[in-house]
N, C-alpha and C positions, 0 to 999 in steps of 0.2 A: 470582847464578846463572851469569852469565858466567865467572866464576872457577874456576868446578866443572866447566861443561862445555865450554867453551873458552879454556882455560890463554892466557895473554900468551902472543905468538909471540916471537923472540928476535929482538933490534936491536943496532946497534951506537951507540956512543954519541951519538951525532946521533939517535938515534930513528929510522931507518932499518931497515925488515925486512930483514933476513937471508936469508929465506928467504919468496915470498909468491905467492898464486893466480896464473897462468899470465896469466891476461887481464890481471892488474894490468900482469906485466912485461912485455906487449906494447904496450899503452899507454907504458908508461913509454920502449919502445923508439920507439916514431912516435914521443912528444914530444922526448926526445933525439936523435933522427934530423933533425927541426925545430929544436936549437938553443933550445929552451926548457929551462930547471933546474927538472930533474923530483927528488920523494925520494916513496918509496912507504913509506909508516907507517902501523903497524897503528893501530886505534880507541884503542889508551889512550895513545898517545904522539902524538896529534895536537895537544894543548895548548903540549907542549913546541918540537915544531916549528916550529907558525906562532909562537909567541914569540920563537922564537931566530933563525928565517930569512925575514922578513917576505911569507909567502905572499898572493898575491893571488887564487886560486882552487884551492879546495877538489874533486876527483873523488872518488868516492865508485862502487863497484864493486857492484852488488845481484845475487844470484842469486834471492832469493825474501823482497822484502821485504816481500809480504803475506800471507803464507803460504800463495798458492793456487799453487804448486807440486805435479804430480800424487802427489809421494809424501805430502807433506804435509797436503793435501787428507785423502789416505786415511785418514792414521795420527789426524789431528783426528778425520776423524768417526768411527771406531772407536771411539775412546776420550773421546768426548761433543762435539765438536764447537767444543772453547777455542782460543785463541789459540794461533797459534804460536811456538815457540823464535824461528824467525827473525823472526818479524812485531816481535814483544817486543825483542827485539836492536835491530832496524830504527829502530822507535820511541825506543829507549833512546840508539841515535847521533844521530838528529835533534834532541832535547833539547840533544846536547853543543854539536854543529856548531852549533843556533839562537844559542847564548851565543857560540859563537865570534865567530860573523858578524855578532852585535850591537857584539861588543868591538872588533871589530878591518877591518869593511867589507870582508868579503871574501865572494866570488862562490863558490855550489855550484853543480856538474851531476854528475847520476847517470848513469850507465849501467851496461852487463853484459846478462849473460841474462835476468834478469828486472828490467829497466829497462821493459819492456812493460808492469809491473802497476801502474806509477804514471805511467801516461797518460790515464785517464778521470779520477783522481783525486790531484794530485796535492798533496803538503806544502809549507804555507806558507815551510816556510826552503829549497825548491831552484829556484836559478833558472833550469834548465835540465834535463829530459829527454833523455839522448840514447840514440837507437834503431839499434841494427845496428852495423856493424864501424867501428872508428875510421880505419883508414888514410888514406881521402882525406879525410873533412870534420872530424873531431876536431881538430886542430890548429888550424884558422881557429876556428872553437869556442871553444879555449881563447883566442884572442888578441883574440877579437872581447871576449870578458866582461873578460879583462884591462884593454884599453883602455875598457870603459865602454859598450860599444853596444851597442843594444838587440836582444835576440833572441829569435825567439817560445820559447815553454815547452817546445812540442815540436817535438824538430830529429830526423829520419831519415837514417843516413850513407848513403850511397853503398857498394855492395860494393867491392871490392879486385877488378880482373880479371886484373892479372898479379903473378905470386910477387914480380916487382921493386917491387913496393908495398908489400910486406910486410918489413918489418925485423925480423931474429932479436932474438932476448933478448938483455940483455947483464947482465943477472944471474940470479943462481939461482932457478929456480921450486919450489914447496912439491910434495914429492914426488916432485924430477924429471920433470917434466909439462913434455912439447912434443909440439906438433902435428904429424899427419900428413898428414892431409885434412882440408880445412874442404870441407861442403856436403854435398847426399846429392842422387842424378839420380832416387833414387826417387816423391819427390813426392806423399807421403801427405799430407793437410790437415791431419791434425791438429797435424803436426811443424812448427816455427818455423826447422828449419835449411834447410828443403829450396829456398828461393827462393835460398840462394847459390849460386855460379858454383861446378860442384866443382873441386877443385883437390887434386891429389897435390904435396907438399913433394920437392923432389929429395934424393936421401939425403944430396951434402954439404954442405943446409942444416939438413936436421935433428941432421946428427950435431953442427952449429957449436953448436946448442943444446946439445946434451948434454951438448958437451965445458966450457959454463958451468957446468952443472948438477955433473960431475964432480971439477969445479978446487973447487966449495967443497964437496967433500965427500960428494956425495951420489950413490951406487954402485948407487941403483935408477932405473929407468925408466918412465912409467907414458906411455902413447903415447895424444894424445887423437886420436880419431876418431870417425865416427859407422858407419863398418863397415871392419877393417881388412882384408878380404879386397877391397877396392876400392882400395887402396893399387897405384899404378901401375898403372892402369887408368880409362877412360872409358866402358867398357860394360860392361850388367850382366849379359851375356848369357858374361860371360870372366873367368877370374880370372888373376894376372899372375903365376905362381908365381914366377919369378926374379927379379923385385922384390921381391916380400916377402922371398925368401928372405936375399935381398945385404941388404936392410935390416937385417933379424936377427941377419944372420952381421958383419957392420959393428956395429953395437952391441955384441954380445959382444967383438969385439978390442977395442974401448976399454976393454973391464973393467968392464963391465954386468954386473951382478950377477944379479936381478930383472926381466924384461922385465914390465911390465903393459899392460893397454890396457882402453879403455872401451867399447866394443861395437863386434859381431859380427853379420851375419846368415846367416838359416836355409840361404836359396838357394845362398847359394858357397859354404857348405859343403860344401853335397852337388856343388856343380861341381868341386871339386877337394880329394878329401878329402886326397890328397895335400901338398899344402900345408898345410892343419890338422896334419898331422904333422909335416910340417920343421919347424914352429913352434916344436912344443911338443921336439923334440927339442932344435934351437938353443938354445931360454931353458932347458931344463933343468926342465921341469915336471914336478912328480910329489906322490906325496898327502901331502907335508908342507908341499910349496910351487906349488900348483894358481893358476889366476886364474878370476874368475867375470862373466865380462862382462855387461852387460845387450842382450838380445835381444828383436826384437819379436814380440811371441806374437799378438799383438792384438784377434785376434774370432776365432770359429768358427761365423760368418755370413753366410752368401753376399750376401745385400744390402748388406750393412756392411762386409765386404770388398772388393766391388766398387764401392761407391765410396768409399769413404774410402780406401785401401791396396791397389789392383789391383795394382801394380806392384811388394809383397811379396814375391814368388814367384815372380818373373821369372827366367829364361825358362820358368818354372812357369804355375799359375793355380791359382785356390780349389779346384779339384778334387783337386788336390795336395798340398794345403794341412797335413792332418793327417799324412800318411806323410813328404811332407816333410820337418814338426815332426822325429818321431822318428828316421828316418832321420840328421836334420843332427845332434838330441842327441845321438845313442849315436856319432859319429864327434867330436865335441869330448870328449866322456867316455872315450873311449878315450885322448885326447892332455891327458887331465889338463887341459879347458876345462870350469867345472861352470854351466851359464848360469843368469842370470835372468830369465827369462822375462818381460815386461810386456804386458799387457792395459790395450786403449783401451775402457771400457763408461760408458751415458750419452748418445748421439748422442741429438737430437730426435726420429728415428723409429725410435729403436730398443726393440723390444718383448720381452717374458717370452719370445717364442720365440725369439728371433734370442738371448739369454742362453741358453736353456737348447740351442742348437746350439753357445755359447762351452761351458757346462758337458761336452756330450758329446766334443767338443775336448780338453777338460783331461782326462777322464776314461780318453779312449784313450790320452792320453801317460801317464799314471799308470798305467793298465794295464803297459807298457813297464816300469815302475821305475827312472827313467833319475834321475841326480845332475841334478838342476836344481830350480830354486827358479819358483814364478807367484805373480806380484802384479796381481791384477787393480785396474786403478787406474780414477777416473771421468777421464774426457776432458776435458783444461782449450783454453779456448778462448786459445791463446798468440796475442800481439798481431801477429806476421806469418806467425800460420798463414792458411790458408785457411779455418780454421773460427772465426776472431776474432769475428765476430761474436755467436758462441751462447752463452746464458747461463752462468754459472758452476754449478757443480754445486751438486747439494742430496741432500738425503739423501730427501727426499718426494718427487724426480724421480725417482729413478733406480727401474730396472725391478725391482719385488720377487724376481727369482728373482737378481740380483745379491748380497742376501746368501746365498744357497745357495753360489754362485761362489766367495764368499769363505772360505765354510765350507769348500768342498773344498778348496781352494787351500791355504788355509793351515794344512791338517790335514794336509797330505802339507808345505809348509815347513819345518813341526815336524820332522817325521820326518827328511828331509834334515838340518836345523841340526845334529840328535842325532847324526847320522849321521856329518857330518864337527867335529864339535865339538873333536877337535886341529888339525884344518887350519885351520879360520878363528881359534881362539887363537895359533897361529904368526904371524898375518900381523902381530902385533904383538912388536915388540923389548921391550917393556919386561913384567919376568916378574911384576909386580903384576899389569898388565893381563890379562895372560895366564892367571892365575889367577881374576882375579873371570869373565873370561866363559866359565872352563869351567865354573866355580861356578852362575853364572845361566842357561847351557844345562842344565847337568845337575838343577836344583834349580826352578829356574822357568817353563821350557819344557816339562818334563815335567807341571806341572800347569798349565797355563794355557789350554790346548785348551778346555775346558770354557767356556770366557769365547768366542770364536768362536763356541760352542755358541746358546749364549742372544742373539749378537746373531745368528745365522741364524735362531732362533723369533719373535724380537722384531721381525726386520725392518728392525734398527739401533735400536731405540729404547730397548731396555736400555744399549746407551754411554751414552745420557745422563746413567747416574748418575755418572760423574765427569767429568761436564764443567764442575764447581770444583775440578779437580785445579787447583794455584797453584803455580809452582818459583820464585817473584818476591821470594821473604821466607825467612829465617831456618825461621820457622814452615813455611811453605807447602811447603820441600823434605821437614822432618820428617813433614807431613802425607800428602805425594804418597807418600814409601817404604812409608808405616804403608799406605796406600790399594793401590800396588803388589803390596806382599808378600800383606797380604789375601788380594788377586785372584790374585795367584798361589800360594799356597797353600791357599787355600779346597775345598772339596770341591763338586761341584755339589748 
């Protein structure tokens, strides 16, 4: 399965990535920054490694090693409720690592973004959990396991309070990927970023990254952040336009091809739509080469808004809330921004009504016709949000008018997909690729509505007929396409 849906990454002959996730090479930079001999190597070439360079501790990077990740969550129980890709992957690397660590006496710890999901329950071959940012306490970490001393299972780092804590990359990250801001002031519970300290990167720390990123080859930029209109700025009440602006404009003279980034919110949009436009003018955006950040949509419920998310909307409030939405849409749509909107649904007290105030939410921005996508996702309880404690989702919790939500949602996604189906084929160089996903927009997309259909009547419980789809066997992949196509060409 792995080989079909995540191709080896490319090494050089030591078995060393070339090119790999942003978090790896920052880890990799604290350990080298500490004078530890750090090699960051992908999953099939860790055999060869610890063979050849007698490794004494094994890290191991998780973003969703149990599958309860919110997208993941979603798209399981749509489609009957089975394991998922990554859980399956997860599983598949602990098997290798166990052999390793029996052969050869060497120490694992996990961390990452989702190093939270294997805290209540954790796998017999890792001997260490670790939780939140590595800069101050991952190194003692690593040297404490080196040397042999004992350490509880779960270790919690310490945030980073000054940039001088933080050491840039010193190799190439996958896709061009460096940080802009780490943290968010806004303080939604449900979010696991919001208890860090925020922190704007000075631009010529960021650009030292780039200029890694550039030397091997790699001419796009994808900016991680959790809202870049907060980029050189501490309050949410202002947007910095001449920071962002120098940012952008500094990126381009290195020879930035592609500017990307990973989310955007509603409020500084509408605070400075001017800036939304220097943006898209600087990277050069336009409808063959657009970007789609994800944005928080999250309820269309005054109870649920106010406490989970008050501070959304800021210097706004829920009363705002929907004009807001489209106001902020139709001015990223103008600058070739097409968002994704995400929905938080699922909270303890939250009821059919407090959904069907999310559905007239979605319904007035639809009214609008604006380029953006909604996924309404169930609320995962991540291990340092403030809503850590609440049960993991279920498909018999969640509020029945939820699948209606999803109905609507993903019946106007459709439409969108169809809509820009050269623009999201472009975003891949390789013209195979390019080809099958106009093919399965144009071919399978257009009949598959119908299938949302029946899990809105059913209430989710018609997913359950494929939840023995299997992608784990030879069989199981011929089996899942036969089952796919089916469902996607079937009639209702």
């Amino acid at each position: 399965m792995d080989k079909i849906f995540t191709p080896p990454m490319p090494t050089d002959r030591e078995g060393k990535a070339i090119y790999a996730p942003y978090p790896l090479r920052k880890v990799e930079a604290i350990l080298t920054n500490k004078n530890f001999k750090v090699a960051v190597v992908p999953p099939e070439k860790i055999d060869k490694v610890i063979e050849s360079k007698g490794v004494r501790v094994i890290g191991v990077n998780v973003h969703d090693p149990k599958g309860i990740e919110p997208v993941s969550v979603k798209l399981s129980m749509i489609f009957g409720g089975g394991e998922t890709w990554t859980a399956k992957f997860f599983d598949e690397l602990g098997e290798k690592i166990s052999k390793l660590k029996r052969k050869y006496d060497i120490k694992v710890v996990v961390g990452g973004a989702g190093a939270w999901q294997l805290e209540r329950e954790t796998p017999e071959w890792i001997d260490v959990v670790f939780i939140g940012h590595a800069e101050i306490d991952f190194p003692e970490i690593v040297k404490k396991l080196e040397e042999g001393e004992k350490i509880p299972k779960i270790v919690k780092g310490r945030y980073p309070r000054r940039i001088e804590d933080i050491p840039p990359i010193i190799n190439p990250s996958r896709s061009g990927e460096v940080q802009i801001t780490r943290g968010c002031p806004r303080g939604c519970w449900f979010c696991s970023v919001t208890p860090d300290t925020f922190i704007s990167f000075p631009i010529d720390y960021i650009i030292k990254e780039v200029e890694v990123n550039l030397k091997a080859g790699i001419k796009d930029v994808s900016l991680i952040t959790d809202d870049i209109m907060l980029y050189g700025t501490k309050k949410l009440n202002e947007v910095n336009h001449d920071a962002i602006v120098r940012l952008f404009t500094e990126l381009k003279k290195r020879g930035v091809e592609y500017i990307n980034f990973a989310h955007i919110s509603a409020a500084p949009v509408k605070l400075s739509p001017k800036t939304v436009k220097a943006m898209s003018e600087i990277a050069g955006w336009n409808e063959e080469r657009a970007v789609a950040p994800v944005v928080g949509l999250e309820t269309g419920s005054e109870k649920i808004f106010n406490k989970y998310m008050k501070m959304k909307a800021y210097p706004w409030t829920y009363a705002h809330w929907r004009d807001l939405i489209v106001e902020a849409t139709s001015i990223m749509n103008d600058s070739y921004i097409f968002p994704c909107y995400t929905m938080t649904i699922g909270y303890p007290e939250e009821t059919d009504k407090d959904v069907e105030d999310s559905i007239s939410l979605v319904e007035y921005i639809i009214d609008h016709e604006p380029i953006a996508w909604i996924f309404p996702l169930p609320v995962i309880p991540m291990g340092l949000s403030k809503i850590r404690d609440n049960p993991l989702p279920a498909m018999e919790r969640l509020p029945s008018r939820y699948w209606d939500l999803l109905y609507i949602s993903w019946k106007y996604d459709l439409k969108i997909t169809r809509k820009l189906s050269k623009t999201i084929a472009n975003t891949s160089k390789n013209p195979l690729i390019r080809s099958m996903v106009t093919y399965m927009i144009d071919k399978v997309f257009n009949s598959i509505e119908w299938y949302f259909e029946q899990i809105k009547k059913t209430k989710g419980k018609s997913a359950l007929e494929y939840r023995d789809l299997n992608l784990n066997t030879a069989y199981g992949i011929v089996w899942s396409i036969f089952q796919l196509f089916k469902l996607s060409f079937s009639s209702p």
